[in-house]
MDTraj code that builds the backbone (N, CA, C; nanometers):
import mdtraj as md
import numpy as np

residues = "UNK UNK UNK UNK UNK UNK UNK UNK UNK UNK UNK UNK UNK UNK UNK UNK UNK UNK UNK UNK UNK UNK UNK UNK UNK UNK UNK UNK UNK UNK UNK UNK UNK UNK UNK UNK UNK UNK UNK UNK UNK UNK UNK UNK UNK UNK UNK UNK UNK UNK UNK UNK UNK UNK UNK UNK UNK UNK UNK UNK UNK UNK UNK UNK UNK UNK UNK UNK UNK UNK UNK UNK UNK UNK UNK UNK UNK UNK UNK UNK UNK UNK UNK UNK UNK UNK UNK UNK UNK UNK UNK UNK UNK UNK UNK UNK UNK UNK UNK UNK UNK UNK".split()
xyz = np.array([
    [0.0797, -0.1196, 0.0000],
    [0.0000, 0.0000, 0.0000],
    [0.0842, 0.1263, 0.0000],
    [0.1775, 0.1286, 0.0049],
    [0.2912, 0.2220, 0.0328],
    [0.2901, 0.3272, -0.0973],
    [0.3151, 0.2741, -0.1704],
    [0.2801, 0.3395, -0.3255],
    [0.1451, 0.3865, -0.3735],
    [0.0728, 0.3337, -0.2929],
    [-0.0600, 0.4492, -0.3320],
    [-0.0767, 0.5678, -0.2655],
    [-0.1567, 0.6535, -0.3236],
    [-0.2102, 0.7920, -0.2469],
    [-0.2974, 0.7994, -0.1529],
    [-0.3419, 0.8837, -0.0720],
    [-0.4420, 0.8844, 0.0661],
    [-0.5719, 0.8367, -0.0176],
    [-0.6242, 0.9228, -0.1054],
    [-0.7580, 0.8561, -0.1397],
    [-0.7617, 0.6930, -0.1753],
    [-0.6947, 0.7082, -0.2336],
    [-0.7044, 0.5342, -0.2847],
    [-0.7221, 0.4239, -0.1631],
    [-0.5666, 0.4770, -0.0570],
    [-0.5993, 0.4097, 0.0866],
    [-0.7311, 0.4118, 0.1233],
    [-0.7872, 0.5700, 0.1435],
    [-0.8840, 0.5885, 0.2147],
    [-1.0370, 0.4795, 0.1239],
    [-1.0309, 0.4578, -0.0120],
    [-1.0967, 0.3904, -0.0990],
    [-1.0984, 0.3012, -0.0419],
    [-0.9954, 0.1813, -0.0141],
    [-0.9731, 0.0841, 0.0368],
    [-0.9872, 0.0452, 0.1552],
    [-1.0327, 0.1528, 0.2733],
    [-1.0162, 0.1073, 0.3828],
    [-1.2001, 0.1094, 0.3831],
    [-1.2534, 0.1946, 0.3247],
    [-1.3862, 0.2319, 0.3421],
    [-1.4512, 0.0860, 0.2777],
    [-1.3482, 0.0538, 0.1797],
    [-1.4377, -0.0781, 0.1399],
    [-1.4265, -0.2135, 0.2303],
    [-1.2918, -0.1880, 0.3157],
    [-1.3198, -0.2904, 0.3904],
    [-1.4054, -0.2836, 0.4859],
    [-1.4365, -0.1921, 0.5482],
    [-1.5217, -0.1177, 0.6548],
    [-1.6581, -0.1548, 0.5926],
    [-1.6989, -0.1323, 0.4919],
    [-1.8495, -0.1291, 0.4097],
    [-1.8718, -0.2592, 0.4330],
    [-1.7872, -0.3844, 0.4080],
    [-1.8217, -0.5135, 0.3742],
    [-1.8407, -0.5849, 0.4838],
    [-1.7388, -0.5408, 0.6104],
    [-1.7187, -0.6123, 0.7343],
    [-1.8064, -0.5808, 0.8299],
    [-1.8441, -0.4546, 0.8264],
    [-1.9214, -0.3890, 0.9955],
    [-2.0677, -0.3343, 0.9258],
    [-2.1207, -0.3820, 1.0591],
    [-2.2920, -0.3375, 0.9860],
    [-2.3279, -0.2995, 1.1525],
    [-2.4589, -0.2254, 1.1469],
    [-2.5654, -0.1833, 1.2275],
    [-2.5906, -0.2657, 1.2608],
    [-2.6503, -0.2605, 1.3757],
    [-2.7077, -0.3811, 1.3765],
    [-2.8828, -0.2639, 1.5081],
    [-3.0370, -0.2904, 1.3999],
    [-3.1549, -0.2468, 1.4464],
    [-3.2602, -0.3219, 1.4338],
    [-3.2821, -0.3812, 1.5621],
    [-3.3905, -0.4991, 1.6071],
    [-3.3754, -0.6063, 1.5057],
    [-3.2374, -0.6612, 1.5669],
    [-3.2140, -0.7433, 1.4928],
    [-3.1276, -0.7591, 1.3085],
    [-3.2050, -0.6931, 1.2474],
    [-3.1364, -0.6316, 1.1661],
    [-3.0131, -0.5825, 1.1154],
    [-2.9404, -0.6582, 1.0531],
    [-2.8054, -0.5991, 1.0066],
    [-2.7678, -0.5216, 0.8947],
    [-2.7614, -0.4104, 0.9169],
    [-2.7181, -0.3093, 0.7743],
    [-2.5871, -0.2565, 0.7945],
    [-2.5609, -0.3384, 0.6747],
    [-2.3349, -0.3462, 0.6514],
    [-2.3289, -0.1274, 0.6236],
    [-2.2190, -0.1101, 0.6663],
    [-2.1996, 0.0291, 0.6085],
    [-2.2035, 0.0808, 0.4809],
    [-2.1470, -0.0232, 0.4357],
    [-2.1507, 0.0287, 0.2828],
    [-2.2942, 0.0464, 0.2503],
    [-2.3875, -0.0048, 0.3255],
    [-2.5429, -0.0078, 0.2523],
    [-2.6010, 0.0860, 0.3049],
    [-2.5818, 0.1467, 0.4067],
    [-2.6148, 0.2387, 0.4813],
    [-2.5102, 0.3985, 0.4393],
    [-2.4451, 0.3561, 0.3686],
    [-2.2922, 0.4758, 0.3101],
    [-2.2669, 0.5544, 0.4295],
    [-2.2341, 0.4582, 0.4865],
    [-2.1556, 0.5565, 0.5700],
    [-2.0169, 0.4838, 0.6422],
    [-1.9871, 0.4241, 0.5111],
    [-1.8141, 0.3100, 0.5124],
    [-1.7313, 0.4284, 0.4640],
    [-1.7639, 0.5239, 0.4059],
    [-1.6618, 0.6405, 0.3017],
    [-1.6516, 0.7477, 0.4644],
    [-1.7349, 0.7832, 0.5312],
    [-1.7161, 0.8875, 0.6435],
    [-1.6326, 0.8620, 0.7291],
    [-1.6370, 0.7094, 0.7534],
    [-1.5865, 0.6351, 0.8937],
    [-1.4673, 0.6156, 0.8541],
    [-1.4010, 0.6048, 0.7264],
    [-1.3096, 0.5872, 0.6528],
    [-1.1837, 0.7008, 0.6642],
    [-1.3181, 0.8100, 0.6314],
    [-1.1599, 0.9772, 0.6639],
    [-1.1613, 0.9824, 0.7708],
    [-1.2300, 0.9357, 0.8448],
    [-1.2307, 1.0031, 0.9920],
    [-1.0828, 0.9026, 1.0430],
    [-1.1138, 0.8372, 1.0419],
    [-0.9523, 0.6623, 1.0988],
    [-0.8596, 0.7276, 1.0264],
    [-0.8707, 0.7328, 0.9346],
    [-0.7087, 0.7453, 0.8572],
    [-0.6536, 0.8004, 0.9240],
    [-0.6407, 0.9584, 0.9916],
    [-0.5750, 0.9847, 1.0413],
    [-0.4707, 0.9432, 1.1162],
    [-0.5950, 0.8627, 1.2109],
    [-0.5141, 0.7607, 1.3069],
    [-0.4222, 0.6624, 1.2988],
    [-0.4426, 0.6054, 1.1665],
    [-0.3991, 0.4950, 1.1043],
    [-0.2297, 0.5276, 1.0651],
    [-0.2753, 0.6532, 0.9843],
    [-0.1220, 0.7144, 0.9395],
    [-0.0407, 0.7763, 1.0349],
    [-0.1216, 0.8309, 1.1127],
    [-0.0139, 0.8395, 1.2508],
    [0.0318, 0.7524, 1.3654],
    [-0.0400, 0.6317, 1.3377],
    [-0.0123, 0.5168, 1.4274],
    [-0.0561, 0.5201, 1.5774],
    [-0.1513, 0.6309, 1.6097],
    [-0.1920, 0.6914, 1.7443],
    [-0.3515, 0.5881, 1.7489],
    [-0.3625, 0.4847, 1.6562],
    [-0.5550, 0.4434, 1.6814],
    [-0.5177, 0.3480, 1.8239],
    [-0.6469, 0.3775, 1.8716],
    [-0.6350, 0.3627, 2.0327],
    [-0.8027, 0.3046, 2.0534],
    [-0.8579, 0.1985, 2.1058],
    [-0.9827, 0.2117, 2.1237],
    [-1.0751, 0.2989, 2.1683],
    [-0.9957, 0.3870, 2.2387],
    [-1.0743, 0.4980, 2.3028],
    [-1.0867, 0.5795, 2.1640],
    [-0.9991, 0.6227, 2.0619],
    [-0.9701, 0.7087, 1.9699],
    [-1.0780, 0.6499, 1.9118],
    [-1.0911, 0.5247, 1.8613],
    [-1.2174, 0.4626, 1.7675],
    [-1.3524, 0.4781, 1.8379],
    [-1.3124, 0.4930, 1.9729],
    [-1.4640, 0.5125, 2.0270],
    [-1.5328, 0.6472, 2.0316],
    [-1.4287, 0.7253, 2.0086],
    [-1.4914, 0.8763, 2.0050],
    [-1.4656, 0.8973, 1.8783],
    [-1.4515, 0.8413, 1.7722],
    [-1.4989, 0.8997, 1.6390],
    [-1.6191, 0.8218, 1.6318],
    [-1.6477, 0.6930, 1.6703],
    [-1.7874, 0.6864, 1.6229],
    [-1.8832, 0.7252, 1.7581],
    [-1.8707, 0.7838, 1.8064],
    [-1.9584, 0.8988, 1.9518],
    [-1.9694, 1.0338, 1.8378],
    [-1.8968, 1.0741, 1.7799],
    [-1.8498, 1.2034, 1.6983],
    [-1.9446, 1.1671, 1.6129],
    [-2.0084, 1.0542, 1.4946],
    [-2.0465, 1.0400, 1.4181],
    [-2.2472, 1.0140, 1.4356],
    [-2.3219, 1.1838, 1.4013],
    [-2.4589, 1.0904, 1.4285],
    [-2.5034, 1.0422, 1.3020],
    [-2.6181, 0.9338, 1.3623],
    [-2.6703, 0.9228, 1.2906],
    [-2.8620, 0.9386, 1.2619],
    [-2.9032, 0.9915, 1.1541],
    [-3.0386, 1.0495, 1.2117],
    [-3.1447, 0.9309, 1.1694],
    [-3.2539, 0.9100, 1.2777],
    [-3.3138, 0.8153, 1.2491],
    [-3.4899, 0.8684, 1.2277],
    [-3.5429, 0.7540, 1.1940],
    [-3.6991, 0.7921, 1.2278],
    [-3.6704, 0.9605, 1.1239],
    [-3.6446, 0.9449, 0.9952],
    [-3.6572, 1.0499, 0.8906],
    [-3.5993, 1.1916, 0.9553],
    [-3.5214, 1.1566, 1.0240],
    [-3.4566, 1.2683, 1.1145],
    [-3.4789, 1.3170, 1.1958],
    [-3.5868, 1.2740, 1.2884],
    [-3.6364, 1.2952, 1.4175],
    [-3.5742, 1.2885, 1.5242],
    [-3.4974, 1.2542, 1.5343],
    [-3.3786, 1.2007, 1.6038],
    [-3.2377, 1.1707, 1.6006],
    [-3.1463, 1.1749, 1.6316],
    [-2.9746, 1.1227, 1.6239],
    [-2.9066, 1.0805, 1.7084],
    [-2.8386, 0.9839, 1.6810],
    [-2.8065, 0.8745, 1.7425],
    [-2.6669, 0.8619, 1.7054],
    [-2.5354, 0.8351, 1.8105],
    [-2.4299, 0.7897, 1.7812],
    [-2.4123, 0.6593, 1.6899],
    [-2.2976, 0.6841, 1.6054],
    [-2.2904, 0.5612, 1.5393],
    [-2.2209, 0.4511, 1.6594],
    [-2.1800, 0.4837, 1.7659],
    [-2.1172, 0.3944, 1.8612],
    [-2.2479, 0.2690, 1.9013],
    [-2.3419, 0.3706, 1.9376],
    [-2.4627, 0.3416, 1.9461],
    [-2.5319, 0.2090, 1.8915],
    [-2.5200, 0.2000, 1.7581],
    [-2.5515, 0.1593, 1.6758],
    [-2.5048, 0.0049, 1.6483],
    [-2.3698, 0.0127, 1.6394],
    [-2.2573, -0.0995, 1.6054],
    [-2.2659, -0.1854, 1.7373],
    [-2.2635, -0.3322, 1.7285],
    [-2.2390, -0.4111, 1.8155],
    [-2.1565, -0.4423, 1.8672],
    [-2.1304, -0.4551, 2.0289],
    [-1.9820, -0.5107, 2.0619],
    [-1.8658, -0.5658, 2.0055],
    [-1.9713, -0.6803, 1.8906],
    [-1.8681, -0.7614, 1.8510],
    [-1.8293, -0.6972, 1.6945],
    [-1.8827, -0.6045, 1.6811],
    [-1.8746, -0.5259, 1.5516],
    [-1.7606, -0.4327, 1.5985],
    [-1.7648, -0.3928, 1.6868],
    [-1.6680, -0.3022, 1.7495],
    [-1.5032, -0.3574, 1.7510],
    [-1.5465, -0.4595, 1.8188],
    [-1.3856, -0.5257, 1.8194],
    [-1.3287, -0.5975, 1.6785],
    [-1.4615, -0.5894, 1.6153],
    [-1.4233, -0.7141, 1.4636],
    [-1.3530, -0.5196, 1.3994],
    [-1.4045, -0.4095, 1.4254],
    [-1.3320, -0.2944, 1.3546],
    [-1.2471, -0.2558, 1.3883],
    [-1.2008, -0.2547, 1.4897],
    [-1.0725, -0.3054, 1.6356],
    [-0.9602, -0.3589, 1.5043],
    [-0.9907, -0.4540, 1.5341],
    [-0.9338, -0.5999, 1.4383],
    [-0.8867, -0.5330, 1.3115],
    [-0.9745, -0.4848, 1.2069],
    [-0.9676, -0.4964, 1.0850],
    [-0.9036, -0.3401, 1.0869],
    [-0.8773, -0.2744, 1.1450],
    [-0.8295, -0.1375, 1.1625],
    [-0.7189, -0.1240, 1.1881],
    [-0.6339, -0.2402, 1.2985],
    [-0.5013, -0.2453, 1.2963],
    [-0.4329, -0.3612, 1.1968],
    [-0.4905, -0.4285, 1.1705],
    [-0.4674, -0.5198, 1.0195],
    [-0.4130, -0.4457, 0.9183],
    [-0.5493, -0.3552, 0.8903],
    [-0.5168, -0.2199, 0.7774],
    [-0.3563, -0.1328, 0.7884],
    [-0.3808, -0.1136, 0.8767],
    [-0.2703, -0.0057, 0.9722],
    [-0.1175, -0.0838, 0.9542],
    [-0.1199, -0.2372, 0.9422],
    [-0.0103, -0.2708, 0.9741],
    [0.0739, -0.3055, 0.8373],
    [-0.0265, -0.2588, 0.7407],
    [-0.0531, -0.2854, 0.6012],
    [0.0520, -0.1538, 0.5317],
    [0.0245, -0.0552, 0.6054],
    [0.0410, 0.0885, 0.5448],
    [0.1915, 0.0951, 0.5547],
])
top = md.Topology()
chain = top.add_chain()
for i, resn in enumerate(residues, 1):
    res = top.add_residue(resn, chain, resSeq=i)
    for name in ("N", "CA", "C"):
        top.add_atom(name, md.element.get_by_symbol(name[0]), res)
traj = md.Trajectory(xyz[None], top)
């Protein structure tokens, strides 16, 4: 990955993000990418990623940072919120994978 540019990374990380981590509402699983919001969650990490500072706490307050509006916008809701424990640590996972990549 070394030879590519930030977008392309950032392309790539959003697609792994899109495919791997979903919502999860009454039951219901909606992957990011289906929900588009794998490309947001995407610039927001990089940072971290390229500076080597991602920290669970760091991942936990970008998706606290990130709402999301529900019920046609009646409402907003953290994306922390949203994501399941085990979604959390599976982005944990796939975030320093990425990272170790770069």
């Amino acid at each position: 990955m070394a030879n590519r540019n930030t977008s392309q990374i950032i392309e790539e990380l959003a697609a792994e993000i899109g495919e791997n981590i979903y919502i999860d509402v009454a039951k219901w699983h909606l992957y990011l990418k289906d929900a588009h919001l794998h490309t947001i969650l995407a610039e927001k990490l990089y940072p971290l990623l390229e500076d080597k500072s991602l920290t669970e706490d760091g991942l936990l307050q970008i998706l606290q940072g990130i709402p999301i509006k529900i019920g046609g916008g009646k409402k907003e809701v953290p994306l922390a919120d949203l994501l399941p424990m085990q979604g959390q640590v599976k982005l944990m996972d796939l975030l320093e994978e990425f990272q170790n990549q770069l």
